[in-house]
Structures are given as structure tokens and as C-alpha cells.
C-alpha positions as CSV (number, residue, x, y, z in Angstrom):
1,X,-13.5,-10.2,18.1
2,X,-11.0,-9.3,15.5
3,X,-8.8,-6.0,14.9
4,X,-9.8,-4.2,12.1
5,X,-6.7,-5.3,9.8
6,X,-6.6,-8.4,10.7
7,X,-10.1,-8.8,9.8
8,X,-9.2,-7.2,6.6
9,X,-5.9,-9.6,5.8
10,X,-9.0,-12.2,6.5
11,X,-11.6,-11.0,4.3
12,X,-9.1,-11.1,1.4
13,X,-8.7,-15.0,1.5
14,X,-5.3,-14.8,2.8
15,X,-4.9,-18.2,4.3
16,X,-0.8,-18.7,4.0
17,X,2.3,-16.6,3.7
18,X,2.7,-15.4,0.5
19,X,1.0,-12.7,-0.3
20,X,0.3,-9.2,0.9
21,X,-2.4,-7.0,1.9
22,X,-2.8,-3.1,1.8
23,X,-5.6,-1.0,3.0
24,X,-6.0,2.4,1.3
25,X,-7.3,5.2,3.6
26,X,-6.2,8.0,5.4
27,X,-3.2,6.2,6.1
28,X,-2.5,2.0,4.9
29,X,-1.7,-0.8,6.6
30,X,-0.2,-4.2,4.8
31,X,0.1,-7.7,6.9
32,X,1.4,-10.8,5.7
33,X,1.1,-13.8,7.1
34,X,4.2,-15.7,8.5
35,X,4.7,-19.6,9.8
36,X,5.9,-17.9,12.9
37,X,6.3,-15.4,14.6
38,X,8.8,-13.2,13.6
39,X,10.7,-10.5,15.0
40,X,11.2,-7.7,12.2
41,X,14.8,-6.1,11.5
42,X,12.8,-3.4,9.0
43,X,10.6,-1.7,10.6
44,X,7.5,-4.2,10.9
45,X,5.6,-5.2,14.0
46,X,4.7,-8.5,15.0
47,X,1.4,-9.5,15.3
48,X,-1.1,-12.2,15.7
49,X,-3.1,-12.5,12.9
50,X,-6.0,-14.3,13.8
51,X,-7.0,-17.9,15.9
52,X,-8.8,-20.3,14.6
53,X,-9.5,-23.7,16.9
54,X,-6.5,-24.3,18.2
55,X,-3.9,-22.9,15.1
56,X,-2.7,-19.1,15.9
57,X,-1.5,-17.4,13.0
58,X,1.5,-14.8,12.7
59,X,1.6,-11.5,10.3
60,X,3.9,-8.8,9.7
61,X,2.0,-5.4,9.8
62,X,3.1,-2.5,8.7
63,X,1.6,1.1,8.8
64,X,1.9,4.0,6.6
65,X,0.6,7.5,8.3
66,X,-0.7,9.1,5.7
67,X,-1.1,7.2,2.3
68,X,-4.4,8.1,0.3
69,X,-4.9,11.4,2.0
70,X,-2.2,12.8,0.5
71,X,-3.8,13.0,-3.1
72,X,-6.6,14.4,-1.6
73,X,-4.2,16.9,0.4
74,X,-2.6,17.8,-3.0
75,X,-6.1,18.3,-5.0
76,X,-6.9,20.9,-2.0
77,X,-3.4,22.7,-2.6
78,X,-3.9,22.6,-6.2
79,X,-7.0,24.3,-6.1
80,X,-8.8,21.6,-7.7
81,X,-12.3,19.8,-6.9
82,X,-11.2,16.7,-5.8
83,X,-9.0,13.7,-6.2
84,X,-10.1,12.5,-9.1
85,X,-9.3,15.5,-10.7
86,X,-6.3,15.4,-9.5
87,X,-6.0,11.7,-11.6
88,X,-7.4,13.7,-14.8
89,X,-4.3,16.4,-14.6
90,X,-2.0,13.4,-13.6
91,X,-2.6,11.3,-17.4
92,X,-1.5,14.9,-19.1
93,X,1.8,14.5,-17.5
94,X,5.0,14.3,-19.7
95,X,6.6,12.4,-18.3
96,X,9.0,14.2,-16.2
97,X,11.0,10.8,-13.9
98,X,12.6,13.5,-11.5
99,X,9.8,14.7,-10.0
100,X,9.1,13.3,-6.6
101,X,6.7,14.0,-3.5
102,X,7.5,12.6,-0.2
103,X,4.1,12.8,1.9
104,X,5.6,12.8,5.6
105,X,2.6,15.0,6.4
106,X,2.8,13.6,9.5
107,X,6.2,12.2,9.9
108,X,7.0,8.8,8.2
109,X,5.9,5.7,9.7
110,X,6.7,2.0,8.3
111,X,9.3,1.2,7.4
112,X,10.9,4.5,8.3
113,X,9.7,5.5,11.8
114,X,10.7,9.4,11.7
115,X,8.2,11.5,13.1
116,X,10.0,14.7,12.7
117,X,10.2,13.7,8.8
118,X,8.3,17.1,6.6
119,X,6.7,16.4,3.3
120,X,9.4,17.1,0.8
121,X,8.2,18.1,-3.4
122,X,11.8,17.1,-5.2
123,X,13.4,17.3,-8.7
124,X,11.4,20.2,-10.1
125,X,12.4,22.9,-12.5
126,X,11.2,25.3,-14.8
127,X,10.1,23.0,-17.1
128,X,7.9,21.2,-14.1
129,X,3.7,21.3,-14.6
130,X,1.5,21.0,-12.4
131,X,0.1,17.6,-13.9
132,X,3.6,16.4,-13.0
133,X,3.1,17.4,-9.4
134,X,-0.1,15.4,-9.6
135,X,1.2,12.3,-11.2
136,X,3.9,12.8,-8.5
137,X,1.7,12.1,-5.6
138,X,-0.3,9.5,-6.9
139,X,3.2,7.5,-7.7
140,X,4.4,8.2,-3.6
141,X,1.2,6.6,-2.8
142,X,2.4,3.4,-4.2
143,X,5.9,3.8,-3.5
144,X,4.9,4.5,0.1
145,X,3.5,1.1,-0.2
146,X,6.4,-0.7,-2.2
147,X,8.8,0.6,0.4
148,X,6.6,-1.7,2.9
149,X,6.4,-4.5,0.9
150,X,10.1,-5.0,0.1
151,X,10.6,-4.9,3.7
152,X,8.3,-8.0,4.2
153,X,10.3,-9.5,2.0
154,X,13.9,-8.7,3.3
155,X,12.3,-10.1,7.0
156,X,10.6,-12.9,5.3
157,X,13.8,-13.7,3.2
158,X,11.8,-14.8,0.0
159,X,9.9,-13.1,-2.4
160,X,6.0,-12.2,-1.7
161,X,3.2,-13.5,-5.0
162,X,0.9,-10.6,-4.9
163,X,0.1,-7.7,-3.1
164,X,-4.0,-7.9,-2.5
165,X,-5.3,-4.5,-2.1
166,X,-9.0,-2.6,-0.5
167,X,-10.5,0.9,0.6
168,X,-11.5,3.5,-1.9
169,X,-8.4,4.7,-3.3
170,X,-8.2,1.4,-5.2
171,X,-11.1,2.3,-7.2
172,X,-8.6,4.4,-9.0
173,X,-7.3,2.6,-12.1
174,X,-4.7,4.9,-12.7
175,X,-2.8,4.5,-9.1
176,X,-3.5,0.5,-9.1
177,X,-1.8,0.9,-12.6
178,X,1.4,3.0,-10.5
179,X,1.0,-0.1,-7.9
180,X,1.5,-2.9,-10.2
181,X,4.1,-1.3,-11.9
182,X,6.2,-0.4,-9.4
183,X,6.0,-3.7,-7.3
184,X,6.4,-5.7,-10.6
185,X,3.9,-8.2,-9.6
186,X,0.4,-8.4,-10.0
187,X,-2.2,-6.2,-7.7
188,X,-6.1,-8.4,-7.1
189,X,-8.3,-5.2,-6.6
190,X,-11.5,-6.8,-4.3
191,X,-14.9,-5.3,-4.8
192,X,-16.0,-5.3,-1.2
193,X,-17.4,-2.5,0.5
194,X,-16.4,-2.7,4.4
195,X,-13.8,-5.4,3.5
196,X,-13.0,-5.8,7.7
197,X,-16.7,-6.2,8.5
198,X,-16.8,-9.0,5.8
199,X,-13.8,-10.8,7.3
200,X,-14.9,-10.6,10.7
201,X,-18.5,-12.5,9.6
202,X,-16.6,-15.0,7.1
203,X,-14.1,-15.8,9.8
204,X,-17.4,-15.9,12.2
205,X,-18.9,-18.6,9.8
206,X,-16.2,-20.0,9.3
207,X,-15.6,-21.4,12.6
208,X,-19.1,-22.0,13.3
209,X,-19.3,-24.3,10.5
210,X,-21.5,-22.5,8.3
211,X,-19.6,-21.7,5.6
212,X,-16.1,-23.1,4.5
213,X,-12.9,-21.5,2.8
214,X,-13.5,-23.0,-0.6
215,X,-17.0,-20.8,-0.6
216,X,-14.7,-17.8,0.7
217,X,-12.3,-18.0,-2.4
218,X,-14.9,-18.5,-4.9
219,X,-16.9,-15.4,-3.5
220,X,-13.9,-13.4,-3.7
221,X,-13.5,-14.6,-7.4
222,X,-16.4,-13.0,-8.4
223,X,-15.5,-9.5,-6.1
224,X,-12.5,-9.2,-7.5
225,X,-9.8,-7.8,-10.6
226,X,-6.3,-7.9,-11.1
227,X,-4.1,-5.2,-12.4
228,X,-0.7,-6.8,-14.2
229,X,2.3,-4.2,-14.3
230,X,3.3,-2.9,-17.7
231,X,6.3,-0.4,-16.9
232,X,9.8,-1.4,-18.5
233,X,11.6,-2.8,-15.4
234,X,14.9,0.1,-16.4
235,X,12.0,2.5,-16.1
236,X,11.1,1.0,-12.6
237,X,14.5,0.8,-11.5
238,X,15.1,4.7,-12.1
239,X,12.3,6.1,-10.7
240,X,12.9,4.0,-7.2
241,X,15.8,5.3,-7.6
242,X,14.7,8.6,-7.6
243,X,12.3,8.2,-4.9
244,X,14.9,6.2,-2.1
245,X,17.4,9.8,-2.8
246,X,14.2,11.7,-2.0
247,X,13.2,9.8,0.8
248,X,16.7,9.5,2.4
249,X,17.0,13.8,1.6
250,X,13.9,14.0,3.8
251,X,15.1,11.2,6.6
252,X,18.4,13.5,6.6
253,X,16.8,16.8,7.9
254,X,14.8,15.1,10.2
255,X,17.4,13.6,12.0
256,X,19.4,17.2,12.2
257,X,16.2,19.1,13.4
């Protein structure tokens, strides 16, 4: 019996800390793996990730409340048919840095943890389009996630490889593109339908004997791309910049409500 993260974190051939996981779906969740457990000062939770004979193994979990949904939230605003739509208009953008959504939809979760936190659309003027509204929410989506990561890292106290990635928002090229680029380190896109019912079986095979990790890895080879950031790292810095003074903005009126 596995939860269905954990099984996920499996199924992507995590074996040692390192690297990261994220699930894109209504909301995401990313685990890493840790030598021990560990007790989170930035908003994680503590988790065991999996048994295996007598070895347990420790993650650091972390869930978003709503992650992919909001594009498809936006493309319904918009009026348009669907998300990727929404990914067509978002290529015609100009380029505009200070436009920034913040999808508490409902409420922020990790690292954050502010339920009364409402969606915030920041940095607009007249000169604002409606592709850069789109572009907008495909980049919180990956910010959303960033903000997650880095706080692995400030509990973990070393820098994390990779960020290892699943669910059918990864099948768009132009968010795994925003990913990569705002993490600044590479994004492996697996290939695998029902990625947690795989890792359940592998892990089931696993420790029955009948298949071993070196099979795992080279099946996940063949299921699997990775995405190498491109962005300028001054262009990086700025727009986190502009998304923390957004997030922070929206963190503010929560707390005074």
C-alpha cells in the first residue's frame, strides 16, 4: 500500500535526496527524499516516503492548492476554449515583466499556509493584453512551484539537482519551458500515464524480486525528456522579484481580513 505521492516520488526513480518531484493537477505536490527525518522550518511536512525490507525512507512534501487549475480557471474567464488556448494567446505576449497573477483561489497552501489568501492579478496598466494576463498564469504555475522547491532547499541546507515532473499539465512545452527557467536547473518530463499506479507496481516488483532498480531507470530513460532553462539569470531574478512583492501584497490582506 502506498499513498498516492509517494508512489509517484517512486515511479520517477527517485532513490536518494537530491532531486525533486512535482505532480501537476488540480493542485501539486513535490517530495524529496531526505537521510532523515526532518522537521521543516518552511512550511513542509514530514513524511515517510516509502519502506523497503527493513530501510524506511524520509521526504519533504509539500502541497500547492491549486496549481494547474488555475490556467484552466483563466481560459474559462477569458472566454476562451480551453487551456491550450490559453498557451496560444500566452506566446503573443510582449513581454510585459510586471504583470503577475497570484492563484490563491483557494487560499495558499505550501509554503505559505494562508487560507484567507484571494487570488490577486498585479502590475497591470493600460498598456496590459490579454495574452499578458495569460502568459501571467502559466508563469505563477511554475513560480507556485519554485516557491516550494527553494524551501526544500533552505530545510535541506544544500542545493537540489533537478526538479522531476508528471500529470498533464507537463505536456505543455511552453510552462515546462517557464519551469526550467525559473528554477534554473533542468526539468526530466516522464511520459507515464498514471505515474502513482506505475510506482506502486515497480515498487511491488521490486521487492518481490522480480524486477530490479537498474530496469526501473532504464525504463524511465526511454519515458522521459528534459527541458534545460534558457532565461538570462537578471531576467529571472526580476521577475521573482516581482512575483515574492505580489505574493507578500496578497499574504498582507489576508492577515488584516
Amino acid at each position: 500500500m502506498m499513498g498516492d505521492s509517494h508512489a509517484a516520488l517512486f515511479g520517477h526513480g527517485i532513490r536518494s535526496p537530491g532531486a525533486v518531484k512535482a505532480t501537476y493537477g488540480t493542485g501539486s505536490s513535490l517530495m524529496t527524499l531526505t537521510e532523515s527525518p526532518i522537521r521543516s522550518r518552511s512550511g513542509l511536512s514530514t513524511t515517510v516516503a516509502w519502506r523497503r525490507s527493513k530501510k524506511v525512507s524520509y521526504a519533504l512534501e509539500g502541497n500547492i492548492s491549486v496549481s494547474a487549475q488555475a490556467a484552466a480557471w483563466m481560459a474559462e474567464l477569458m472566454g476562451l476554449p480551453d487551456v491550450a488556448a490559453l498557451t496560444e494567446l500566452a506566446t503573443k505576449a510582449k513581454g510585459n515583466d510586471d504583470v503577475c497573477f497570484v492563484p490563491a483561489l483557494a487560499g495558499l497552501g505550501a509554503p505559505y499556509w494562508k487560507d484567507r489568501a484571494r487570488a490577486a492579478l498585479t502590475g497591470m496598466s493600460l498598456a496590459t493584453s490579454r495574452a499578458d494576463v495569460a502568459r501571467a498564469t502559466l508563469e505563477a504555475i511554475a513560480l507556485q512551484i519554485r516557491d516550494v522547491f527553494m524551501a526544500m532547499e533552505r530545510d535541506l541546507g544544500a542545493p537540489l539537482a533537478r526538479l522531476s515532473v508528471d500529470g498533464g499539465a507537463t505536456r505543455n512545452d511552453l510552462l515546462m519551458q517557464f519551469q526550467a527557467d525559473f528554477l534554473g536547473r533542468p526539468v526530466q518530463r516522464l511520459k507515464v500515464l498514471e505515474l502513482s499506479a506505475f510506482g506502486a507496481g515497480v515498487l511491488a516488483g521490486a521487492t518481490s524480486g522480480l524486477i530490479d532498480d537498474a530496469r526501473i531507470e532504464a525504463m524511465l530513460r526511454g519515458a522521459s525528456d528534459q527541458i534545460d532553462p534558457c532565461l538570462d539569470p537578471a531576467a529571472r531574478q526580476a521577475k521573482i522579484g516581482v512575483w515574492s512583492a505580489a505574493v507578500h501584497s496578497v499574504i498582507s490582506r489576508a492577515e488584516t481580513r
